[in-house]
N, C-alpha and C positions, 0 to 999 in steps of 0.2 A: 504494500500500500504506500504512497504517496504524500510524503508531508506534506505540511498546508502552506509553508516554503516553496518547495518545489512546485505548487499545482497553481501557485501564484505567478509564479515564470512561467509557466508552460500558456496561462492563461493569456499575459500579455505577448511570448511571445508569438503563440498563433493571431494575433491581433495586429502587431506593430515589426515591423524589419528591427531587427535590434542588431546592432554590432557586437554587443557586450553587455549583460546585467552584472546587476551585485544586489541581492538583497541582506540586506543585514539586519537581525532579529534581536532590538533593543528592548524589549520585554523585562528584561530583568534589573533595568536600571529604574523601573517605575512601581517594582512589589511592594514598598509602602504606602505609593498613592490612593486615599480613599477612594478614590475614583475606580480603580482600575477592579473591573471583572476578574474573575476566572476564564480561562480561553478567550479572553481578547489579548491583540496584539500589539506591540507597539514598532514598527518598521521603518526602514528608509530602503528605497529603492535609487539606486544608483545607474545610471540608463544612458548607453551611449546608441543614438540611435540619428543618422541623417534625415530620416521620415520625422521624426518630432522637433530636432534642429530649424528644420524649415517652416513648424508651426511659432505661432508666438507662445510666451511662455507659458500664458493664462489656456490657449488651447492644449497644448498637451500635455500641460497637466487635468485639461477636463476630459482629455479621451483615454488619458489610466483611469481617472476616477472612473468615465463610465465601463469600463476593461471590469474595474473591482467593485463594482454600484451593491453586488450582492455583498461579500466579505466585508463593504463597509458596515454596513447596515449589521452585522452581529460579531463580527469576529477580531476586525480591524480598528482600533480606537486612535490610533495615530498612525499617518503616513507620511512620511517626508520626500518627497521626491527629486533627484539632481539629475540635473538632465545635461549632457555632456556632448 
């Protein structure tokens, strides 16, 4: 089976031409925050990608969100994204 890491790459990358990801699983820098659930995430997704380069910022960072519209909505409580 498939972590929820891996199934997050695979998602955007059937979506978007990617040259290179990186995602990195910051979850454990936030276990004291009241805030934070159980099985939420807290992520930066690092993305080198010439298809989202040539979007403006504010787009492609709206066409990962709609890439992870599901995963935000329970699983994903922070996403930082660097687009390269």
């Amino acid at each position: 089976m498939k972590s929820f890491i891996q199934n997050i790459e695979d998602r955007i990358k059937k979506n978007i031409r990617i040259d290179k990801i990186e995602i990195l699983d910051n979850t454990h820098k936030h276990i004291k925050h009241k805030s934070l659930k159980k099985n939420q995430f807290h992520l930066t997704l690092k993305i080198e990608s010439e298809e989202l380069r040539l979007l403006s910022k504010l787009d492609a960072h709206k066409k990962i969100m709609k890439i992870l519209s599901e995963e935000l909505k329970n699983q994903i409580h922070a996403l930082e994204i660097k687009i390269k």
